[in-house]
PDBQT receptor file of N, H, CA, C and O in Angstrom, charges set to zero:
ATOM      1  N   UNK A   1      42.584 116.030  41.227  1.00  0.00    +0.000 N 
ATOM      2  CA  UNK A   1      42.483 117.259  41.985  1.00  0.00    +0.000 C 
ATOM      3  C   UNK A   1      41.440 118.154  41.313  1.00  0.00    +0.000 C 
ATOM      4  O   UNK A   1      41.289 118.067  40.094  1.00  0.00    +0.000 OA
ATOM      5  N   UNK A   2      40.677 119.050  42.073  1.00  0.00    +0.000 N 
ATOM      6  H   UNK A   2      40.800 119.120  43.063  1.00  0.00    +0.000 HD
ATOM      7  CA  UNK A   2      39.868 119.486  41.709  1.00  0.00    +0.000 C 
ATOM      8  C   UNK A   2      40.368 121.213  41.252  1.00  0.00    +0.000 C 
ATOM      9  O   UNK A   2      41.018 121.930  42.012  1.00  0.00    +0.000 OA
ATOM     10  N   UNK A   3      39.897 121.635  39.863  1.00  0.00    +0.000 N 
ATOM     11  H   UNK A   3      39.369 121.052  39.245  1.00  0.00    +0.000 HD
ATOM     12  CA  UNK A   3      40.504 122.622  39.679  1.00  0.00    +0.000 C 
ATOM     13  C   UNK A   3      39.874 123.617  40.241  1.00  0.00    +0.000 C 
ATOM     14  O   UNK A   3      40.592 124.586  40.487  1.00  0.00    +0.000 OA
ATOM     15  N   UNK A   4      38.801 123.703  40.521  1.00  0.00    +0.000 N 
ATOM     16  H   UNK A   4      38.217 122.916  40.321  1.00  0.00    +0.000 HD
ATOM     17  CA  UNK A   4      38.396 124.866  41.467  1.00  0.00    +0.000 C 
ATOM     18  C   UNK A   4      38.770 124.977  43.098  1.00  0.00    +0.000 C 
ATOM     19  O   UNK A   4      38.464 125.936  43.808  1.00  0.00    +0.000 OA
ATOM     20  N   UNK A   5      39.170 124.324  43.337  1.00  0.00    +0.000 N 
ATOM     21  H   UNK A   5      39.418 123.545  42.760  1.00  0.00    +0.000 HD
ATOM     22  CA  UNK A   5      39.894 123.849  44.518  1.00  0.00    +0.000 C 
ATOM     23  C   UNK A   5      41.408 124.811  44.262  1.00  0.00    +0.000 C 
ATOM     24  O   UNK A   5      41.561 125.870  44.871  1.00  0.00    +0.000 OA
ATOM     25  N   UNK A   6      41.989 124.518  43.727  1.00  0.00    +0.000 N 
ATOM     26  H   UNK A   6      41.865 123.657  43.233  1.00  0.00    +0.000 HD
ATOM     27  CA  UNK A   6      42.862 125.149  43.292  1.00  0.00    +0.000 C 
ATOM     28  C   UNK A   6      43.040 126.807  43.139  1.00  0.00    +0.000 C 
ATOM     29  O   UNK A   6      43.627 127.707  43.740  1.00  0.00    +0.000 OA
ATOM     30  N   UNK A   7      42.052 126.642  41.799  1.00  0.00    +0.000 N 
ATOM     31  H   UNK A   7      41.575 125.911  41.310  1.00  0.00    +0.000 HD
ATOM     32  CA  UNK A   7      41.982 128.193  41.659  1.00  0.00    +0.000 C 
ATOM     33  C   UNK A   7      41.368 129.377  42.878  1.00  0.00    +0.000 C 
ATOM     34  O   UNK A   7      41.547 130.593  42.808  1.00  0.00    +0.000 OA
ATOM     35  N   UNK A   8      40.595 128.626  44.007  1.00  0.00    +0.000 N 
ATOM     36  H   UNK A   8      40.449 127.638  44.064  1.00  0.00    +0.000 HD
ATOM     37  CA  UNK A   8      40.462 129.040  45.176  1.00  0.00    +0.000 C 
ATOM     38  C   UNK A   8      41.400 128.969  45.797  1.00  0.00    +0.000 C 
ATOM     39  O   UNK A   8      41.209 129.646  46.808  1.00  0.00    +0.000 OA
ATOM     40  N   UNK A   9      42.375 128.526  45.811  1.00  0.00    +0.000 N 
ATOM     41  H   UNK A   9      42.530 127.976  44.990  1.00  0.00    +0.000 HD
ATOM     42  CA  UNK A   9      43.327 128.491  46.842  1.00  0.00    +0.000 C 
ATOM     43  C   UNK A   9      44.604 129.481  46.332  1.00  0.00    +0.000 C 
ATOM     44  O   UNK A   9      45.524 129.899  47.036  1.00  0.00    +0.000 OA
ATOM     45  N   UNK A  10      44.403 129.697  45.062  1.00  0.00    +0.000 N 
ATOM     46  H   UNK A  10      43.657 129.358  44.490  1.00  0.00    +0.000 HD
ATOM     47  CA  UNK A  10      45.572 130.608  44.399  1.00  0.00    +0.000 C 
ATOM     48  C   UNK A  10      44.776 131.821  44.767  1.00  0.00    +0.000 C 
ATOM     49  O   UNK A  10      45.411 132.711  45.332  1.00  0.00    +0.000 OA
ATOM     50  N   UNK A  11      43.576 132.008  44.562  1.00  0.00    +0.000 N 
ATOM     51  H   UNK A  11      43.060 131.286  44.102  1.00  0.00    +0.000 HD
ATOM     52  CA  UNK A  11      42.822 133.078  44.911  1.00  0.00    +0.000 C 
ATOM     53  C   UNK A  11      43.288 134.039  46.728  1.00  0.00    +0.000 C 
ATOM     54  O   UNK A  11      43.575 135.178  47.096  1.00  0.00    +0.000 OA
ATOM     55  N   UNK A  12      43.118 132.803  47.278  1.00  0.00    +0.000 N 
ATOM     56  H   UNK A  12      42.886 131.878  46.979  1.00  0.00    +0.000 HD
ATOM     57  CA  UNK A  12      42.786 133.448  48.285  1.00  0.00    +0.000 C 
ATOM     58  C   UNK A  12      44.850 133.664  48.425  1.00  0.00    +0.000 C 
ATOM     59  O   UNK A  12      45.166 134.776  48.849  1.00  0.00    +0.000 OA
ATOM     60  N   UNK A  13      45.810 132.901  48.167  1.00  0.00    +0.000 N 
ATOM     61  H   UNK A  13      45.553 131.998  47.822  1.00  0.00    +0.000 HD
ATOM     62  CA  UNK A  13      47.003 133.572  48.165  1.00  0.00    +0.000 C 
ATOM     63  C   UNK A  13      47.363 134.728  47.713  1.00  0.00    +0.000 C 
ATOM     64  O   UNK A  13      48.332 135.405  48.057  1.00  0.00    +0.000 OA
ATOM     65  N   UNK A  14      46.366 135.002  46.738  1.00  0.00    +0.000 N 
ATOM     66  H   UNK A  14      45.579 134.452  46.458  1.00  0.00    +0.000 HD
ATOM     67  CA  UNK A  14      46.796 136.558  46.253  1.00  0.00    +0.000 C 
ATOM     68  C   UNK A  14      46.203 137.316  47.211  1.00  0.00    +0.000 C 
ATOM     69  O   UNK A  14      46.902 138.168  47.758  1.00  0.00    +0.000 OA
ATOM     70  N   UNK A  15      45.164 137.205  47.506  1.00  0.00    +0.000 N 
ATOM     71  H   UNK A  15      44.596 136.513  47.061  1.00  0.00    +0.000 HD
ATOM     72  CA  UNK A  15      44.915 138.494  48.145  1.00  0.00    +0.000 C 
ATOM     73  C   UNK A  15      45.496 138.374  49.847  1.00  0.00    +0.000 C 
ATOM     74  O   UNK A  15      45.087 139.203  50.660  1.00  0.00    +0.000 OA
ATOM     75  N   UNK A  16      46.122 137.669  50.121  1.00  0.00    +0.000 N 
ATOM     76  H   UNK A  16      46.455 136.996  49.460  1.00  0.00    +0.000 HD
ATOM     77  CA  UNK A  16      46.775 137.557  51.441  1.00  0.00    +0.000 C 
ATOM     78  C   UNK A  16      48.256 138.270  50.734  1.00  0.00    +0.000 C 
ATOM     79  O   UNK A  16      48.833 139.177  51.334  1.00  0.00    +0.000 OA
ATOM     80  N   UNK A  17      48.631 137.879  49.761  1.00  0.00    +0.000 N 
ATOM     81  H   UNK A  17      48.162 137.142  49.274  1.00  0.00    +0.000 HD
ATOM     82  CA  UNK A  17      50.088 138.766  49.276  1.00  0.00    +0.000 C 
ATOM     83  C   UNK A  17      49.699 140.388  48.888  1.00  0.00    +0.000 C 
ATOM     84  O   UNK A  17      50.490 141.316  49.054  1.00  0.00    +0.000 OA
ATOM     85  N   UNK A  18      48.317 140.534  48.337  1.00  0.00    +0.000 N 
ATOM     86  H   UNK A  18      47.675 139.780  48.203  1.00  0.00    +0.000 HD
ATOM     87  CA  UNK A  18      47.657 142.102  48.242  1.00  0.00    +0.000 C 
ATOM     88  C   UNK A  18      47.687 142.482  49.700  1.00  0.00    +0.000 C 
ATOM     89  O   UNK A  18      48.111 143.617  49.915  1.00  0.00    +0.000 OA
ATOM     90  N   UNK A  19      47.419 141.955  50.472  1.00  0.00    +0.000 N 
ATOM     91  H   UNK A  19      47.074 141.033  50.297  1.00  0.00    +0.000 HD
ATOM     92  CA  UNK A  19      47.408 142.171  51.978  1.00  0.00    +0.000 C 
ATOM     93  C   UNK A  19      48.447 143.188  52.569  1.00  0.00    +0.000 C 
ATOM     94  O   UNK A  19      48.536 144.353  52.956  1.00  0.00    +0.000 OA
ATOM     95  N   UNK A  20      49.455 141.606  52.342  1.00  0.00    +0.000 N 
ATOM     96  H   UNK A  20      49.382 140.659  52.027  1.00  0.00    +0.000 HD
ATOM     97  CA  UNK A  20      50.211 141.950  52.879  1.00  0.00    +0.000 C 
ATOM     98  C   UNK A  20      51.338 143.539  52.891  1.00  0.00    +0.000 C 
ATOM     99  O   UNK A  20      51.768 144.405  53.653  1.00  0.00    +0.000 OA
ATOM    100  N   UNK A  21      51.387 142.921  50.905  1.00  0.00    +0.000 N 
ATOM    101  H   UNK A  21      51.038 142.217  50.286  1.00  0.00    +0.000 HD
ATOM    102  CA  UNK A  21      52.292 144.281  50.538  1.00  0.00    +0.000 C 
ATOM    103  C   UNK A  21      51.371 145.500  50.849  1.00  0.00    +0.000 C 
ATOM    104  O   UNK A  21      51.868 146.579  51.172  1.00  0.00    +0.000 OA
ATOM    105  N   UNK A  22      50.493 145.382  50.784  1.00  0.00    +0.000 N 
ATOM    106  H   UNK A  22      50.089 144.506  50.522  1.00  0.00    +0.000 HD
ATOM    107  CA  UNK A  22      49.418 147.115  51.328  1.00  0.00    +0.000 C 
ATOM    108  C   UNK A  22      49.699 147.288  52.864  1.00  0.00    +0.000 C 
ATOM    109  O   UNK A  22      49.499 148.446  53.232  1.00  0.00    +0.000 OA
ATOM    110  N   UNK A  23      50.172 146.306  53.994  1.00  0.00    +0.000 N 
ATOM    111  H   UNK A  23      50.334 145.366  53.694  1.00  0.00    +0.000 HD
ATOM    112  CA  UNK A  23      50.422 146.399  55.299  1.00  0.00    +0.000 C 
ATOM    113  C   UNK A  23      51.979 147.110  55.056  1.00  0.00    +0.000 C 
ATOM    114  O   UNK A  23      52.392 148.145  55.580  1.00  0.00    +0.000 OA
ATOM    115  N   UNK A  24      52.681 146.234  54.112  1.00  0.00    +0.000 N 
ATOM    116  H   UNK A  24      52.345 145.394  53.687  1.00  0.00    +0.000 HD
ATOM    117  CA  UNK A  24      54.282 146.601  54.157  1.00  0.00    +0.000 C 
ATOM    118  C   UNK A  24      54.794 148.000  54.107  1.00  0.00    +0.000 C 
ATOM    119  O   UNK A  24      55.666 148.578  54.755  1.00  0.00    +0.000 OA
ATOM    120  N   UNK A  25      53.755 148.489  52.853  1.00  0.00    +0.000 N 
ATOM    121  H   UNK A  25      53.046 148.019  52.326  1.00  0.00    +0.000 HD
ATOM    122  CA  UNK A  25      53.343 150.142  52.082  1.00  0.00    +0.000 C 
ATOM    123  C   UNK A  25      52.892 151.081  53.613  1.00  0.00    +0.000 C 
ATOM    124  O   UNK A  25      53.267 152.205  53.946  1.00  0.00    +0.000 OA
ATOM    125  N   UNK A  26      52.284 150.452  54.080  1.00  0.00    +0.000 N 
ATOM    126  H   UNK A  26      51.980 149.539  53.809  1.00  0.00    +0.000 HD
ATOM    127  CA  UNK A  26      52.031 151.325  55.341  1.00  0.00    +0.000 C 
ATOM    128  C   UNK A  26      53.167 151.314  55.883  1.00  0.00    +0.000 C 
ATOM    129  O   UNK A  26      54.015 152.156  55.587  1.00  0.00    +0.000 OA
ATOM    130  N   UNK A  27      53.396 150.274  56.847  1.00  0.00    +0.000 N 
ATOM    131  H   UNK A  27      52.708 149.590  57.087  1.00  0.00    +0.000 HD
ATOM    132  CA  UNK A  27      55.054 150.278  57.924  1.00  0.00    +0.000 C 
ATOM    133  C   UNK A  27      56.013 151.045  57.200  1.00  0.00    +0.000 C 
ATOM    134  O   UNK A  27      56.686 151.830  57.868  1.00  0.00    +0.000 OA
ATOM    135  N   UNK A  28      56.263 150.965  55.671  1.00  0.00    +0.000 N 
ATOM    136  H   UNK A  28      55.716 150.327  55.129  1.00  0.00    +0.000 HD
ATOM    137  CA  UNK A  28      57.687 151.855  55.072  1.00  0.00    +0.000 C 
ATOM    138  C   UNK A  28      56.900 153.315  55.137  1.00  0.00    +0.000 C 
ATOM    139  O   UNK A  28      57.595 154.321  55.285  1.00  0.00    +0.000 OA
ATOM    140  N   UNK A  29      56.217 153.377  55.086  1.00  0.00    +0.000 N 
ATOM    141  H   UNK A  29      55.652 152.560  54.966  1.00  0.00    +0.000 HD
ATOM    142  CA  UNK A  29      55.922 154.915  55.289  1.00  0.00    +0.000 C 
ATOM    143  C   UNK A  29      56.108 155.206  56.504  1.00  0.00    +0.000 C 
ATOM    144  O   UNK A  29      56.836 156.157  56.789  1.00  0.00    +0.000 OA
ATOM    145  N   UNK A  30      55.587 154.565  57.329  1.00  0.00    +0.000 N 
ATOM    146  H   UNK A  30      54.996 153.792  57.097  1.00  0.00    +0.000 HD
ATOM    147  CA  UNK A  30      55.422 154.926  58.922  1.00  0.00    +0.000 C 
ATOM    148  C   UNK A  30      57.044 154.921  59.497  1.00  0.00    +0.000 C 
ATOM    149  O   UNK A  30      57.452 155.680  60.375  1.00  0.00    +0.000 OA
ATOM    150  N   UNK A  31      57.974 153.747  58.698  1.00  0.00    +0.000 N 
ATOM    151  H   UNK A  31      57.641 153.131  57.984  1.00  0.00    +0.000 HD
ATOM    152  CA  UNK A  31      59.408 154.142  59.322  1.00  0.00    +0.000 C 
ATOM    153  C   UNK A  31      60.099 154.828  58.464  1.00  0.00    +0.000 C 
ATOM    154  O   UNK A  31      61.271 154.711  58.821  1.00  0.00    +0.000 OA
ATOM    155  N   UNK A  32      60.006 155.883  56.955  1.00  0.00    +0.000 N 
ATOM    156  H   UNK A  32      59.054 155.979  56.665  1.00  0.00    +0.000 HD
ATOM    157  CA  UNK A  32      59.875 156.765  56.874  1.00  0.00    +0.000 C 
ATOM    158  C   UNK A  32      60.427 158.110  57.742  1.00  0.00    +0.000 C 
ATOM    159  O   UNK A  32      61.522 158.672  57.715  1.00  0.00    +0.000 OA
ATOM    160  N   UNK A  33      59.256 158.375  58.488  1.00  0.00    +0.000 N 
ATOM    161  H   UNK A  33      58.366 157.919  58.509  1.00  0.00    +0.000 HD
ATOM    162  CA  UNK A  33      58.807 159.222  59.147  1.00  0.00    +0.000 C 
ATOM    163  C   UNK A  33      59.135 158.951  60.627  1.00  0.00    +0.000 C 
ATOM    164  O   UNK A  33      58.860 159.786  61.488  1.00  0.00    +0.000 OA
ATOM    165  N   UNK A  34      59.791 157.645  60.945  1.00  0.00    +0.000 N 
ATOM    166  H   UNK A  34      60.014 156.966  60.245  1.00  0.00    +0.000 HD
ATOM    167  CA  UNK A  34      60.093 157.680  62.220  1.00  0.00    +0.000 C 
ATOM    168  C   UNK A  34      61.632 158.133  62.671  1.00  0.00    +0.000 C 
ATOM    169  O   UNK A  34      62.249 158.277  61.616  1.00  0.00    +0.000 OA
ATOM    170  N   UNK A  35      62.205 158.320  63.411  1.00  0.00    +0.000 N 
ATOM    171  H   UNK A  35      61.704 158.203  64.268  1.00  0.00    +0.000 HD
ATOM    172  CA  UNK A  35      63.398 158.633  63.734  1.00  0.00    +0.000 C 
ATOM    173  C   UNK A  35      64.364 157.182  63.671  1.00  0.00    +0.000 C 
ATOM    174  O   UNK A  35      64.048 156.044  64.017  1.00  0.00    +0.000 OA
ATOM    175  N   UNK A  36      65.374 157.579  63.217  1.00  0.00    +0.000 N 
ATOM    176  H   UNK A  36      65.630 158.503  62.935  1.00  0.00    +0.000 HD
ATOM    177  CA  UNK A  36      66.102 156.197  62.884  1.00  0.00    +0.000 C 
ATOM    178  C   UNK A  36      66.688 155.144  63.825  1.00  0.00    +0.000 C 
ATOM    179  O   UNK A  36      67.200 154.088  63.453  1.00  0.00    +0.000 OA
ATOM    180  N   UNK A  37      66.527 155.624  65.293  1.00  0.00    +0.000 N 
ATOM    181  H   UNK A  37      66.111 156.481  65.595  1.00  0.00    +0.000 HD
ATOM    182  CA  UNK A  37      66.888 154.833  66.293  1.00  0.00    +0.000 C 
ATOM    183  C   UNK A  37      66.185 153.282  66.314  1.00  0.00    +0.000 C 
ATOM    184  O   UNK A  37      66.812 152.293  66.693  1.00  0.00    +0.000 OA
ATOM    185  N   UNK A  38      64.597 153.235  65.783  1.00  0.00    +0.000 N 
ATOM    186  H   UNK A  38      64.087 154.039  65.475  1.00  0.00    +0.000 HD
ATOM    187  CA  UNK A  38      63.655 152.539  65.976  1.00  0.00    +0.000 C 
ATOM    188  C   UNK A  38      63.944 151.591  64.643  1.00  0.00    +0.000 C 
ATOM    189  O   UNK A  38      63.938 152.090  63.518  1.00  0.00    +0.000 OA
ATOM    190  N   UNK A  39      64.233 149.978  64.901  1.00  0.00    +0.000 N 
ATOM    191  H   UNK A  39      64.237 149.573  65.815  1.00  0.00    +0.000 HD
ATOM    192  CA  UNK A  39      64.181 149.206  64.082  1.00  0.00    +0.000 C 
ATOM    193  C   UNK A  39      63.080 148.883  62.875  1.00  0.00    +0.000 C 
ATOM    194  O   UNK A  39      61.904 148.553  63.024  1.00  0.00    +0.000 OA
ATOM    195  N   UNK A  40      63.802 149.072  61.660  1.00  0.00    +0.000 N 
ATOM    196  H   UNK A  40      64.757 149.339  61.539  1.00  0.00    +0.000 HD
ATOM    197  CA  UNK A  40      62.682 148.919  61.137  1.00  0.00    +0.000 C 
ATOM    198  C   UNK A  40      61.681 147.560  61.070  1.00  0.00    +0.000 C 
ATOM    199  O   UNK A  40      62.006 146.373  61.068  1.00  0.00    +0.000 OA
ATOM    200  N   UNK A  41      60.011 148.330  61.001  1.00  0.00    +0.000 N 
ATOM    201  H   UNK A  41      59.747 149.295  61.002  1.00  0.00    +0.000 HD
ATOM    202  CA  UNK A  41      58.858 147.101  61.360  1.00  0.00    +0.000 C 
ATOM    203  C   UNK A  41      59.341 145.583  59.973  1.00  0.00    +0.000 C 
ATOM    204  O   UNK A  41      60.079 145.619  58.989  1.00  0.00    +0.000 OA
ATOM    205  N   UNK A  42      58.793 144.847  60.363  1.00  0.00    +0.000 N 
ATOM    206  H   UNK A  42      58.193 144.817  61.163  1.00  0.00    +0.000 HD
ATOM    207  CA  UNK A  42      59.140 143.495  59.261  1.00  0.00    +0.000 C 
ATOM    208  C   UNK A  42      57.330 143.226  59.292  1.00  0.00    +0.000 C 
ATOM    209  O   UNK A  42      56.508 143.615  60.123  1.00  0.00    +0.000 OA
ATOM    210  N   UNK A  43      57.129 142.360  57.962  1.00  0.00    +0.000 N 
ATOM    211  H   UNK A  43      57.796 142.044  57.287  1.00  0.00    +0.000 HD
ATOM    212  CA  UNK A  43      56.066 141.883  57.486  1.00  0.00    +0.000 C 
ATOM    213  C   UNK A  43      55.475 140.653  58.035  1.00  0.00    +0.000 C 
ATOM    214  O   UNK A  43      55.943 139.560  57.716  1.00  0.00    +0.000 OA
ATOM    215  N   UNK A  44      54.438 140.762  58.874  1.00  0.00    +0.000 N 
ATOM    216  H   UNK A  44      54.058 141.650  59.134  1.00  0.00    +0.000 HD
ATOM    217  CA  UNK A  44      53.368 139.031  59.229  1.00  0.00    +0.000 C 
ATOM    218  C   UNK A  44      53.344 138.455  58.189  1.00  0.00    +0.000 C 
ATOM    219  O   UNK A  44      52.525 138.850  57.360  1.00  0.00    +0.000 OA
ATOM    220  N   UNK A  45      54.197 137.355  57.860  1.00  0.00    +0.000 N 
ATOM    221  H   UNK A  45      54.862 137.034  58.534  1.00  0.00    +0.000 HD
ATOM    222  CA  UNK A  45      53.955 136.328  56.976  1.00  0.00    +0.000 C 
ATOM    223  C   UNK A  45      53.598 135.177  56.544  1.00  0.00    +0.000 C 
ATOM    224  O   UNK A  45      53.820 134.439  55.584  1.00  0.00    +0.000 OA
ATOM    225  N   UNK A  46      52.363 135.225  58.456  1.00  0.00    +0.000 N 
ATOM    226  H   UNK A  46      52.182 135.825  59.236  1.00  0.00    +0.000 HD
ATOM    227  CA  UNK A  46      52.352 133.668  59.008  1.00  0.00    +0.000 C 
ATOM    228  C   UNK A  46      50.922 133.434  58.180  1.00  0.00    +0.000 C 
ATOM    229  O   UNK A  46      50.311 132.367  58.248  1.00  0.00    +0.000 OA
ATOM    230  N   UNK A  47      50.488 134.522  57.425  1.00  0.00    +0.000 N 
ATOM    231  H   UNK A  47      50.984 135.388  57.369  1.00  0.00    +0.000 HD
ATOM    232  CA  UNK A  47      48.915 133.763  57.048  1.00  0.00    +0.000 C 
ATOM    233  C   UNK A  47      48.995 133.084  55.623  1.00  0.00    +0.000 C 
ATOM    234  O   UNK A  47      48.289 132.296  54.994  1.00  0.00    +0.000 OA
ATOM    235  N   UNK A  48      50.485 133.924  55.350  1.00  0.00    +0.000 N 
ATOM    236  H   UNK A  48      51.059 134.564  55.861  1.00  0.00    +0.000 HD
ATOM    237  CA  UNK A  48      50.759 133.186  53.850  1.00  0.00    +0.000 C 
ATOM    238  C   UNK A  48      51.624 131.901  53.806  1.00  0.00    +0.000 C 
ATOM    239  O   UNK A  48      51.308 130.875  53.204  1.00  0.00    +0.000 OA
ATOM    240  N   UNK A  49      52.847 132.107  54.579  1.00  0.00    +0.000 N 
ATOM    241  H   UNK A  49      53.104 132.940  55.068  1.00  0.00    +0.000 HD
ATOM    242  CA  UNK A  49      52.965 130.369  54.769  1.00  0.00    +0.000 C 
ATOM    243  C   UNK A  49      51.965 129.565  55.167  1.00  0.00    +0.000 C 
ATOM    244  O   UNK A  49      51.859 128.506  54.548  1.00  0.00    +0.000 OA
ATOM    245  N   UNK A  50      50.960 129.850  56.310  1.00  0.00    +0.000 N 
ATOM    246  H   UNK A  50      51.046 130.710  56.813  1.00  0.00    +0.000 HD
ATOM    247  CA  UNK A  50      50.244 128.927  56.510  1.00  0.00    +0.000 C 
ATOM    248  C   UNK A  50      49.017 128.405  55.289  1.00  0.00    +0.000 C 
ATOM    249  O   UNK A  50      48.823 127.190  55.255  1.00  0.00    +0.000 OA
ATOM    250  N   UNK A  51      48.534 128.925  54.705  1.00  0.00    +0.000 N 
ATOM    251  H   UNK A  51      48.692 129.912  54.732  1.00  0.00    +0.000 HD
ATOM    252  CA  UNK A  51      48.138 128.793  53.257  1.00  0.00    +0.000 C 
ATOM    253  C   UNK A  51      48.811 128.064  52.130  1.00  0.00    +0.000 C 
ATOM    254  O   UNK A  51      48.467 127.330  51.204  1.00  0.00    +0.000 OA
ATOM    255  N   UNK A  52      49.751 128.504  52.534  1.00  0.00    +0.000 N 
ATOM    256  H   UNK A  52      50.030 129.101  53.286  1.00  0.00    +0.000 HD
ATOM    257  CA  UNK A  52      50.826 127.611  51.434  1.00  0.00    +0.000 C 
ATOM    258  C   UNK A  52      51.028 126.087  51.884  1.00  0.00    +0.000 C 
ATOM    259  O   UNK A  52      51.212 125.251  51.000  1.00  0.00    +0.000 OA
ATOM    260  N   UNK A  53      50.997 125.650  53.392  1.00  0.00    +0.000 N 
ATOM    261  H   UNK A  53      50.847 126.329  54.110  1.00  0.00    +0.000 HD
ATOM    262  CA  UNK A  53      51.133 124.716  53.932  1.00  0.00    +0.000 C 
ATOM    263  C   UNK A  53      49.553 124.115  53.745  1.00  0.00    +0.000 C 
ATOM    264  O   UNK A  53      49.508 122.901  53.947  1.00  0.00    +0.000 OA
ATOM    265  N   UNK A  54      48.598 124.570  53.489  1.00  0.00    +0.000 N 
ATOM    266  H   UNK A  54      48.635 125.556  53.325  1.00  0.00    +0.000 HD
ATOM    267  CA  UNK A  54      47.405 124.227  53.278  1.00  0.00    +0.000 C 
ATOM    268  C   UNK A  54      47.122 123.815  52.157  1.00  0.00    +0.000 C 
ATOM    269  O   UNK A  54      46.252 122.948  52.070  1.00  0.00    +0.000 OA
ATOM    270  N   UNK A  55      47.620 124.199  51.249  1.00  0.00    +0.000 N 
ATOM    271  H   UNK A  55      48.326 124.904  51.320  1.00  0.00    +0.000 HD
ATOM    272  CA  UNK A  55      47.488 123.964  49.471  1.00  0.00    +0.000 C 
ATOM    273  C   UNK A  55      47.683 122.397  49.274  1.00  0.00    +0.000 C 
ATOM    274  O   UNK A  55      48.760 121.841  49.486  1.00  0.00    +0.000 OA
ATOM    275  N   UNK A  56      46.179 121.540  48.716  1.00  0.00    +0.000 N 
ATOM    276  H   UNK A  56      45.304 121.991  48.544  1.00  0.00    +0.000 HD
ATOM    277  CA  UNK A  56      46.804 120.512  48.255  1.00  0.00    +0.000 C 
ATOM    278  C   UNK A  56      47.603 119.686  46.995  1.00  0.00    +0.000 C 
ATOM    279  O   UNK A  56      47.359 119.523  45.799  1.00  0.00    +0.000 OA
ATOM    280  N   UNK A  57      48.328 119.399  47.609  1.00  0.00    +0.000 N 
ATOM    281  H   UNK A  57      48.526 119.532  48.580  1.00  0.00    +0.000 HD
ATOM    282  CA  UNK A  57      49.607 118.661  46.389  1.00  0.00    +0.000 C 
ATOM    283  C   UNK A  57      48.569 118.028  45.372  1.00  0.00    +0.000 C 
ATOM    284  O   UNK A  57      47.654 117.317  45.788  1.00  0.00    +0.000 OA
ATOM    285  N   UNK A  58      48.808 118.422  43.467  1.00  0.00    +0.000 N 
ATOM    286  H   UNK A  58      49.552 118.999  43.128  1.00  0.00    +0.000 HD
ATOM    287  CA  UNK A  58      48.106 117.809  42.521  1.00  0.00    +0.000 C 
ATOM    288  C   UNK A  58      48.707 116.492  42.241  1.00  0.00    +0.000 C 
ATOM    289  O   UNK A  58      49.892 116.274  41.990  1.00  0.00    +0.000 OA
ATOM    290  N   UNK A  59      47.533 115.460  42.331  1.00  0.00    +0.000 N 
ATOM    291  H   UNK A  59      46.571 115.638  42.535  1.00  0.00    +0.000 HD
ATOM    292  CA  UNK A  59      48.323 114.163  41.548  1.00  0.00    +0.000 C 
ATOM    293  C   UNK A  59      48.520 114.095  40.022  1.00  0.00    +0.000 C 
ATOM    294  O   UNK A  59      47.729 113.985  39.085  1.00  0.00    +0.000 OA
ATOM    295  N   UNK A  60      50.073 114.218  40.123  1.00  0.00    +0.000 N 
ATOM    296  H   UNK A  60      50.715 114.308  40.884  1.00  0.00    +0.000 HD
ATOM    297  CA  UNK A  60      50.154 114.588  38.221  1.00  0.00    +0.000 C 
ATOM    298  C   UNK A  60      50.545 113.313  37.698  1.00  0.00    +0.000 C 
ATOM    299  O   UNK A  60      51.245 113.484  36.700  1.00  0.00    +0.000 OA
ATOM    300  N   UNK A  61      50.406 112.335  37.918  1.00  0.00    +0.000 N 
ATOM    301  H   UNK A  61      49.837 112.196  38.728  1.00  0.00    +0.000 HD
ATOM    302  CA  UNK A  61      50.200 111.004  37.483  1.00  0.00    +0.000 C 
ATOM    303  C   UNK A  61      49.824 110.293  36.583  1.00  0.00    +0.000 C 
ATOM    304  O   UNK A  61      50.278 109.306  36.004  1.00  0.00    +0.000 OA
ATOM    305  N   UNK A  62      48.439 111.231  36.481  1.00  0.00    +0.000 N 
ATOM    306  H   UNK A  62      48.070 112.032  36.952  1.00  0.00    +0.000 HD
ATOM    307  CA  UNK A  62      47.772 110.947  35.525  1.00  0.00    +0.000 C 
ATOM    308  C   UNK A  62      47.837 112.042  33.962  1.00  0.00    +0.000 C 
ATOM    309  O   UNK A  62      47.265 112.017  32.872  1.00  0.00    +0.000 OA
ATOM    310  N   UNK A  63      48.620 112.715  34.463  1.00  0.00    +0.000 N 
ATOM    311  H   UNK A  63      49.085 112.734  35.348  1.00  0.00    +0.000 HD
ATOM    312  CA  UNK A  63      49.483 113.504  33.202  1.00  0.00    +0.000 C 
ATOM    313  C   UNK A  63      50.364 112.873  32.425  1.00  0.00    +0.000 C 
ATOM    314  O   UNK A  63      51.339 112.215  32.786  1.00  0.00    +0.000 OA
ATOM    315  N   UNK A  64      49.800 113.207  30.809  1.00  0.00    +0.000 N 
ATOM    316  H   UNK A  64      49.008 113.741  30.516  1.00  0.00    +0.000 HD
ATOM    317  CA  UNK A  64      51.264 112.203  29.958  1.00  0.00    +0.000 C 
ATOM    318  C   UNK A  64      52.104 113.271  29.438  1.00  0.00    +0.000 C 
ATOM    319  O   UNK A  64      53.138 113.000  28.828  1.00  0.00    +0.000 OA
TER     320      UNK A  64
């Protein structure tokens, strides 16, 4: 496996989890401030599972 392969792919998970929690930071403020009738918003989490489902498996095989 290629380690830059990798470290790109951890890369780009963080900043989809920076993403996200900076989207989350918004919605808790915004329901906050909303009246409590209104359910609170939940987090898109489909770009980070799907990333995660993208990540390829290391062959550790060749590890002693």
């Amino acid at each position: 496996m290629d380690a830059k392969l990798v470290i790109t792919s951890f890369d780009e998970l963080r900043k989809l989890i920076i993403e996200q929690f900076k989207n989350l930071s918004k919605q808790m403020e915004v329901a906050k401030s909303a009246p409590a009738e209104q359910p609170s918003p939940t987090a898109d989490t489909s770009q980070i599972e799907e990333l995660i489902r993208n990540i390829p498996q290391p062959n550790l095989s060749n590890l002693e």
